[in-house]
N, C-alpha and C positions, 0 to 999 in steps of 0.2 A: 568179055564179061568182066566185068567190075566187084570186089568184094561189100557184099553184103553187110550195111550195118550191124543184120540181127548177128552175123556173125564175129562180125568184131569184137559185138557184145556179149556174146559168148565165149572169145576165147577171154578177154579183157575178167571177165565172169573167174574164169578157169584160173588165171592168175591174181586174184586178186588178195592172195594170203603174199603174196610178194611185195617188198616198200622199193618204190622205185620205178616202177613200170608206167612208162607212159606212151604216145603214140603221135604219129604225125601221119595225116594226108597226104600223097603224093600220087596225082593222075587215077583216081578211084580207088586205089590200093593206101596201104598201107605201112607203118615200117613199125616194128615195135624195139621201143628202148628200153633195157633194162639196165638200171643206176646211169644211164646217161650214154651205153653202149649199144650199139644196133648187135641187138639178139636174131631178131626174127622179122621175114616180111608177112604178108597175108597179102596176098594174092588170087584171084581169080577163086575166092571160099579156100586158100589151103593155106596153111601152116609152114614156113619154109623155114629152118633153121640155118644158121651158120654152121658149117660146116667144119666146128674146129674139131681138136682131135675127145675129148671129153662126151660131145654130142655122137660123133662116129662111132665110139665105144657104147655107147647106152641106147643107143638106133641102128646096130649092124645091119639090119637087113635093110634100111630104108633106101627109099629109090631117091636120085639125086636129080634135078629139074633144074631147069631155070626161074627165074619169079615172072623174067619178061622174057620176049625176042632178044637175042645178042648178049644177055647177061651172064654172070658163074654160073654155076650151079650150086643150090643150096640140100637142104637133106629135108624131105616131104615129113613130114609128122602127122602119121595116119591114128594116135596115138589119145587127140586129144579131148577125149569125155574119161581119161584120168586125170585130174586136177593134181595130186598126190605124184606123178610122173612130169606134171609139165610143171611142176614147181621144183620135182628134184632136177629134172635137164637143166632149168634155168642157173639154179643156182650153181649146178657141176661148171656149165658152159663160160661163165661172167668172165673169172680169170684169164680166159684163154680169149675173149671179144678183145678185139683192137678198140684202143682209148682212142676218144675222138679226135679228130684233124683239127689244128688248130687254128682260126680263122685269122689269116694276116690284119695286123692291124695298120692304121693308115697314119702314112709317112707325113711329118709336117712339113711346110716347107719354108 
């Protein structure tokens, strides 16, 4: 199973007091960035967070999953019809997201 549009548009909905947030396709799913940093996947309709330590403290009891087969595990965010909670995890979590990988650039010769 594949994440749902309505539900993208719904979480995208839930974040949308955040400047910065945007989204990329990958194989039906989803990856959501926040200021340029992978926050969260959406997967199969769920919500999966990074698992730094900011989100672990503000989600203690959350269950931790994969997003696919063979992947980490991220932290389930059962959480999300509070708008007002998934705008403070955001912002708690940013600091602590790895800056992105920086794309080799190509050698001349």
């Amino acid at each position: 199973m594949s994440t749902s549009k309505e539900y993208l548009n719904f979480i995208l909905e839930q974040l949308s007091g955040l400047d910065g947030i945007t989204h990329k396709q990958m194989m039906g799913e989803y990856i959501i960035y926040f200021r340029g940093r992978i926050a969260a996947y959406l997967c199969d309709d769920r919500l999966l967070i990074k698992p730094v330590d900011a989100a672990v403290k503000m989600m203690p009891d959350a269950r931790y999953e994969p997003p696919y087969d063979g992947a980490k595990d991220m932290l389930l965010c059962d959480n999300v019809d509070d708008r007002d909670f998934l705008t403070a995890l955001f912002e708690a979590i940013y600091p602590e997201l790895p800056e992105p990988k920086k794309k080799p650039s190509a050698k001349r010769k």
